[in-house]
C-alpha positions as CSV (number, residue, x, y, z in Angstrom):
1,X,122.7,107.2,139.8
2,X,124.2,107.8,143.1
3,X,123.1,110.9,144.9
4,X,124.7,112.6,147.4
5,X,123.8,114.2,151.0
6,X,124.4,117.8,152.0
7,X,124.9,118.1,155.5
8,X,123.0,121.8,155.6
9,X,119.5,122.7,154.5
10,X,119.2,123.1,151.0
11,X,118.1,126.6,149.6
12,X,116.3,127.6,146.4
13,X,113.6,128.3,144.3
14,X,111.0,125.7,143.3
15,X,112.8,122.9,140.8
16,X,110.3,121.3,138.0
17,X,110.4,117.9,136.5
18,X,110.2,115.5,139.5
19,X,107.9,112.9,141.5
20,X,107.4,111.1,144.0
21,X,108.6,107.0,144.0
22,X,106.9,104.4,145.8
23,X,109.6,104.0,148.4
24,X,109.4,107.3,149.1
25,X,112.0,109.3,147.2
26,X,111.6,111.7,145.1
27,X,112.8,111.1,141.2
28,X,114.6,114.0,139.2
29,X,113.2,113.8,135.8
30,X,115.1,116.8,134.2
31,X,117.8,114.1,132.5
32,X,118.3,111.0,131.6
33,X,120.1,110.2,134.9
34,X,116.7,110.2,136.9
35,X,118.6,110.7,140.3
36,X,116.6,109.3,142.8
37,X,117.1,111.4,146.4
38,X,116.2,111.7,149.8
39,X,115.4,114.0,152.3
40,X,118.8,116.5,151.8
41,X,120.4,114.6,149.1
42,X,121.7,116.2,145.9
43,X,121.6,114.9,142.4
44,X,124.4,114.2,140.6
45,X,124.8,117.9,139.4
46,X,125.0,119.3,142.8
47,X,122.8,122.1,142.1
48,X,119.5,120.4,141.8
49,X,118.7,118.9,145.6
50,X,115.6,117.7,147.7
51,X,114.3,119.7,150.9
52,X,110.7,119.4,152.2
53,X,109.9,116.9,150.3
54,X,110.3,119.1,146.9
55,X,112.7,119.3,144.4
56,X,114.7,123.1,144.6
57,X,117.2,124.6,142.1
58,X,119.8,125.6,144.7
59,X,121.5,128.4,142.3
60,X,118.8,130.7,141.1
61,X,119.9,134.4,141.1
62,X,123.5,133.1,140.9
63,X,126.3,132.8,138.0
64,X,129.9,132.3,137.6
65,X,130.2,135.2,135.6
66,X,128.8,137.5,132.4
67,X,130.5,138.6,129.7
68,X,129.8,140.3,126.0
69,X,131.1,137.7,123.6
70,X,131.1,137.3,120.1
71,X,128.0,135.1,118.8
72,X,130.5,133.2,116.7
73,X,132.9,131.9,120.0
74,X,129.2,130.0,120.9
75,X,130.1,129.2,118.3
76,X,127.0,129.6,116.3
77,X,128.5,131.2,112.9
78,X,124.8,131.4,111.4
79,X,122.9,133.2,113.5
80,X,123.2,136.8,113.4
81,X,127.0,136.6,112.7
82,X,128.8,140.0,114.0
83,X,127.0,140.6,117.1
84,X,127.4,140.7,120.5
85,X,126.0,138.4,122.6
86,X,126.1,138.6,126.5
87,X,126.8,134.9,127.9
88,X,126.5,133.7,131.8
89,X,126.6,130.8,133.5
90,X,126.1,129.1,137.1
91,X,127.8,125.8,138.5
92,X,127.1,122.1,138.3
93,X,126.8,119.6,135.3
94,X,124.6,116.5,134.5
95,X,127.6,115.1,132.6
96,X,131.3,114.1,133.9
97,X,133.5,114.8,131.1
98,X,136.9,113.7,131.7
99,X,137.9,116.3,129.5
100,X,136.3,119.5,129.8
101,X,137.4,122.5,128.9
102,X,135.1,124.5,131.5
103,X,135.9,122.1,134.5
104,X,136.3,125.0,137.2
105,X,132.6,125.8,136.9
106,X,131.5,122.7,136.0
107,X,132.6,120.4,139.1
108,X,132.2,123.0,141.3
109,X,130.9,122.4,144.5
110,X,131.4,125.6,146.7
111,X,130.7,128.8,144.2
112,X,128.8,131.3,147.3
113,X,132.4,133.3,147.1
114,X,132.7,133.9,143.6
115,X,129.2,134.5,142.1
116,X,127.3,137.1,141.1
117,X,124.0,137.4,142.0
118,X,121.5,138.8,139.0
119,X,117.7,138.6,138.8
120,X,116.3,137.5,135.1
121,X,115.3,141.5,135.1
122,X,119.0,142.8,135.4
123,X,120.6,140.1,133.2
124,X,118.1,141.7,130.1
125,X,118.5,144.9,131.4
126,X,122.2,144.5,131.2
127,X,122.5,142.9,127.8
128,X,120.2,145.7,126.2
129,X,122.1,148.2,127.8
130,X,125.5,146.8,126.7
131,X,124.4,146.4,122.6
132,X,123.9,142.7,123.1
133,X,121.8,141.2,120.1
134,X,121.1,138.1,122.4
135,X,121.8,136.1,125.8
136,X,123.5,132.8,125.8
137,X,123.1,130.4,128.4
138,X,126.8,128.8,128.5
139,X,130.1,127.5,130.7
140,X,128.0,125.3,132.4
141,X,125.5,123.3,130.8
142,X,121.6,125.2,130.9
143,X,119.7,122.3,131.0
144,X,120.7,122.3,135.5
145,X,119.7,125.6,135.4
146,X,116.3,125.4,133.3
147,X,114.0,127.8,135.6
148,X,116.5,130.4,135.9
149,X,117.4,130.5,131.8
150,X,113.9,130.0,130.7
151,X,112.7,132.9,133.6
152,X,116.0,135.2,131.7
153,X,114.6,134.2,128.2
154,X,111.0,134.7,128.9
155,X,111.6,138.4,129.7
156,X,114.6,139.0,126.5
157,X,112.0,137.6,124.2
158,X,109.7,140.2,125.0
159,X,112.2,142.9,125.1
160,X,113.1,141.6,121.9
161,X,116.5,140.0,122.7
162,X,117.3,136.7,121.1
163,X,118.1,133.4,123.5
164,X,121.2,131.1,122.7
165,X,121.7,127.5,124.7
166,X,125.0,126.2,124.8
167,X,124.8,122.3,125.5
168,X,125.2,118.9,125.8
169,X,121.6,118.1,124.8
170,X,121.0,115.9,127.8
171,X,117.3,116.7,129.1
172,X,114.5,114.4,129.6
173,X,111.8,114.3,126.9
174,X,109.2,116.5,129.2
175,X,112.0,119.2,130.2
176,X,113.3,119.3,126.4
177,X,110.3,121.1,125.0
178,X,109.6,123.7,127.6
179,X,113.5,124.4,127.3
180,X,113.4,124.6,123.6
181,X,110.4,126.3,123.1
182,X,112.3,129.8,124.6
183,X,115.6,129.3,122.9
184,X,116.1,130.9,119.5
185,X,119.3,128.9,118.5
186,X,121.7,126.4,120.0
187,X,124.5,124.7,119.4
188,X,124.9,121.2,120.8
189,X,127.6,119.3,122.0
190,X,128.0,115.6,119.7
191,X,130.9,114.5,121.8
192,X,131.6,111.2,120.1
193,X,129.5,108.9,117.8
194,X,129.8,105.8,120.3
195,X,127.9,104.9,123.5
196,X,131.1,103.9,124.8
197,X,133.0,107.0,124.8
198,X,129.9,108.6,126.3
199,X,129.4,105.8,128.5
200,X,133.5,105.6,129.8
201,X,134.4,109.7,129.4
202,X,130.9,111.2,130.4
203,X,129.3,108.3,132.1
204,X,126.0,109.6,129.7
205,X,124.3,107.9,126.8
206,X,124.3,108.9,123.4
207,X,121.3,108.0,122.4
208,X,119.8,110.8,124.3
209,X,121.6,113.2,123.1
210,X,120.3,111.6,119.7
211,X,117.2,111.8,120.8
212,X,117.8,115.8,121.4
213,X,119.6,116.7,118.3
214,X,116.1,115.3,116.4
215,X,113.9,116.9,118.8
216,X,115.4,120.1,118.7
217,X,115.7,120.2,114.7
218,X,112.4,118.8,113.6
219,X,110.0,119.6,115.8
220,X,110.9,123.3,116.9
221,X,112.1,126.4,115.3
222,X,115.2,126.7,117.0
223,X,118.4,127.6,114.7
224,X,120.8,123.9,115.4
225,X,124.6,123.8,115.3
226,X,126.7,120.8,116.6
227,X,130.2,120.8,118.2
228,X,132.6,117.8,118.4
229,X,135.4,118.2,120.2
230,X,137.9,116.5,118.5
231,X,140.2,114.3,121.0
232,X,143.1,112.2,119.8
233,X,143.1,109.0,120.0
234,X,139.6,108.9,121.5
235,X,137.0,109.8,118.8
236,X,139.4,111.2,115.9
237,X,139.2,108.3,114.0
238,X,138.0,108.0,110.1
239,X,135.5,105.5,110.6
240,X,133.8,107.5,113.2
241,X,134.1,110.6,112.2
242,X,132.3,109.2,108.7
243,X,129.5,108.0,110.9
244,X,128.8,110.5,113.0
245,X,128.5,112.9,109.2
246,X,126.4,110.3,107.5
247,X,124.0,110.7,110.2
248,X,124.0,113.8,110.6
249,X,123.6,114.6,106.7
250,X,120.5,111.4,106.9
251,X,119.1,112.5,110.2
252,X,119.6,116.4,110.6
253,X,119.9,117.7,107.3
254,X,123.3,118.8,105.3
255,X,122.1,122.8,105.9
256,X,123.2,121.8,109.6
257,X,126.4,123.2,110.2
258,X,128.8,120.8,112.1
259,X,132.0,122.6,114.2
260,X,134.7,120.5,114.1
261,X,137.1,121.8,117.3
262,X,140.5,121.2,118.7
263,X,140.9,119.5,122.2
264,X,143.6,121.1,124.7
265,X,145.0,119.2,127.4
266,X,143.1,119.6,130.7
267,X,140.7,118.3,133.2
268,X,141.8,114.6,134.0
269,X,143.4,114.4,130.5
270,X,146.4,116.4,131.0
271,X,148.4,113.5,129.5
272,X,146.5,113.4,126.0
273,X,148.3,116.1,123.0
274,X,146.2,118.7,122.1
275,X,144.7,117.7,118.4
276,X,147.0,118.3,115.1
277,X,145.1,120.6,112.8
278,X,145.4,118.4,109.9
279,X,143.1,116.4,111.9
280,X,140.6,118.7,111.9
281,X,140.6,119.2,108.1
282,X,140.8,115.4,107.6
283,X,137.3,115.5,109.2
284,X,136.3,118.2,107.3
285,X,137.0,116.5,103.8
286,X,135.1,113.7,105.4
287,X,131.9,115.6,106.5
288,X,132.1,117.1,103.1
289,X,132.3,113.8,101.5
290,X,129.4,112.9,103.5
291,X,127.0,116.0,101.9
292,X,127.1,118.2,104.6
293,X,127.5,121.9,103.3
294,X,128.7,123.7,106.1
295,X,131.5,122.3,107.9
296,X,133.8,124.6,110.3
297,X,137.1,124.0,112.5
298,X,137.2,125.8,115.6
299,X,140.1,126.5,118.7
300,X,142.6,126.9,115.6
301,X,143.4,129.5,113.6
302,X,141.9,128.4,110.0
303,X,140.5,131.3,107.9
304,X,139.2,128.4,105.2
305,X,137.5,126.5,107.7
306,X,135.9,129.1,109.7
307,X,134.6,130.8,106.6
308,X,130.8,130.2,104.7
309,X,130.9,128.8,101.3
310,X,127.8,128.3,99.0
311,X,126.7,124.9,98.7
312,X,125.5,125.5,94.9
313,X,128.2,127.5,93.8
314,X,131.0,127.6,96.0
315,X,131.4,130.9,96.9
316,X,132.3,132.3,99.9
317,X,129.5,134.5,101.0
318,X,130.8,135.0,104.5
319,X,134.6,135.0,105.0
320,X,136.0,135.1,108.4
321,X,139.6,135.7,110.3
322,X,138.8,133.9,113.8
323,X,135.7,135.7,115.2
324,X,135.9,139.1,112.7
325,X,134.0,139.1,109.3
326,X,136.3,139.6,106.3
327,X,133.6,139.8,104.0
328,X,130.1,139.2,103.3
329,X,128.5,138.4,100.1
330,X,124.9,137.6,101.0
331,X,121.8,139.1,100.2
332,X,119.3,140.7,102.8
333,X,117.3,137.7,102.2
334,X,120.0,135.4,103.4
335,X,121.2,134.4,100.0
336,X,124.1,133.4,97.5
337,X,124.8,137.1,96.2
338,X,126.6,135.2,92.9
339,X,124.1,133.0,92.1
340,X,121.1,132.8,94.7
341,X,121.3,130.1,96.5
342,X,120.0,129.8,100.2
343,X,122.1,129.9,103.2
344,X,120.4,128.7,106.1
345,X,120.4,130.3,109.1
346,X,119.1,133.8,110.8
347,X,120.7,136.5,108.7
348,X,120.3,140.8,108.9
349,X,120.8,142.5,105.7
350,X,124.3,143.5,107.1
351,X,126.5,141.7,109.6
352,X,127.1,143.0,112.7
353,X,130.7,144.5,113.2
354,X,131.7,143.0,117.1
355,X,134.1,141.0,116.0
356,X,137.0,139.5,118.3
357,X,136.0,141.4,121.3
358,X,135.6,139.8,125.0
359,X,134.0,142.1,127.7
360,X,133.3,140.8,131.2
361,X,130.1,142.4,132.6
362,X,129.8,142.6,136.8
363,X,125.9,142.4,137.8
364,X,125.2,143.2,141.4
365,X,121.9,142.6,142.7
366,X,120.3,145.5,144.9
């Protein structure tokens, strides 16, 4: 992957997950892109660079923003639903999407002007003393930013805070299981179920991402929701929309709850329609064809599809009206009030009552 040179000296904190090549540069091992760099050359993600012959993480201490958010916009509608959870971000990507949705932060290349600066100590601080139930590393993708989240997470799991990741799922094998091991739930990004709309809108590879999704639900205790961002025209269609739900119902489980979501127009697809809702319940009839029991549209407004329904008896145990909860019929053992059955996730004996709420947070270092 080509790198790219920064005429100033690079500044940071100590990156992880690199070594040295024969010829003399240093290889990033954090992703699957390996970005092999020089003396003051940056990887692909601009935030990850080499200076002194080491690897540094140019944007510790540093986000785009904070802000209280319902756990459900993550959306993670599972995992203590009702609460707050207090969400930040930095700059950068290890992915190109053509067609994100978060573009301004994630191909950002000069952020100094418009971010705050926190320590891991003041983000928890803040979070507990704003009613936050968790922190959520999101906008940008967490995996650039791994020793700044896992430093945040480190300190919120022992204040008793809960840790959220928000991503694409591409990390290298090493990286994935330090990165995992402090995160509590995620949801993660299925863009498409082919290697060539990953290879031609993301310039990635789905088999990593693959590779992730198994990692993360087999072999850790981290609560697993996928995305897809539905995009006409580009991975909408029946045939891969059944695929990409056989697999996950073979590979993942059916108790792994799948967010189908609309596409907007933006980024460098301006020219491609935003997606038709019946679109999105088309692939929710599919995913339900294919035995997965909790399927849920998103970036419409869809009371039915945003709502928790029983597998065994069809009830719905946790009705919702875009991010407030309408009702709640499960028992404070996280099951089927009508006939028992269990609904898998991280549940309180009460939901939590944040609902639609959005409140930016300013953290000023001292």
């Amino acid at each position: 992957m080509k790198s790219r040179t920064d005429n100033t000296r690079l500044k940071g904190v100590p990156g992880r997950y690199w070594h040295f090549l024969d010829d003399g540069r240093i290889q990033c091992d954090l992703c699957p892109r390996y970005c092999k760099l020089r003396e003051g050359q940056r990887g692909l993600c601009f935030v990850r660079g080499r200076q002194d012959d080491r690897m540094l993480l140019t944007t510790y201490g540093r986000s785009s923003g904070f802000c209280i958010d319902p756990i459900e916009k993550k959306p993670l509608n599972h995992f203590l639903p009702g609460t707050p959870v207090l969400s930040f971000g930095t700059a950068g990507c290890n992915l190109t999407c053509k067609f994100c949705q978060n573009w301004e932060i994630s191909t950002a290349r000069q952020m100094d002007r418009l971010m705050d600066r926190a320590s891991p100590e003041q983000i928890v601080e803040a979070a507990i003393a704003a009613g936050a139930r968790s922190i959520a590393y999101t906008y940008n993708d967490p995996v650039i930013f791994l020793e700044y989240a896992v430093d945040v997470a480190r300190i919120a799991r022992e204040r008793g805070l809960k840790n959220v990741a928000v991503t694409a799922g591409y990390i290298g094998r090493e990286a994935r299981e330090e990165f995992f091991h402090w995160m509590d739930a995620a949801n993660i990004d299925l863009k498409a179920f082919t290697e060539d709309f990953y290879h031609r809108l993301c310039t990635g590879h789905l088999k990593d991402v693959l590779e992730t999704l198994e990692y993360v639900r087999h072999e850790t205790g981290t609560w697993l929701e996928l995305t897809t961002l539905l995009i006409p025209g580009k991975n909408d269609g029946h045939d891969e929309v059944s695929a990409l739900s056989d697999w996950v119902a073979e590979r993942l489980g059916p108790q792994v709850p799948l967010h189908f979501s609309a596409f907007h127009p933006d980024n460098q697809m301006q020219a491609t329609p935003s997606t038709p809702r019946q679109t999105l319940t088309a692939a929710r009839d599919i995913a339900t064809k294919a035995g997965l029991w909790f399927i849920y549209t998103g970036n419409v407004h869809d009371r039915p599809g945003q709502s928790t329904y029983c597998p065994g008896c069809h009830t719905c145990v946790i009705g919702r009206d875009w991010y407030d909860i309408t009702s709640w019929a499960l028992t404070p053992e996280g099951r089927c009030e009508a006939c028992g059955s269990p609904i898998g996730g991280v549940f309180e004996a009460q939901p939590g009552t944040w609902g639609n709420t959005r409140m930016p947070l300013r953290i000023s270092a001292a």
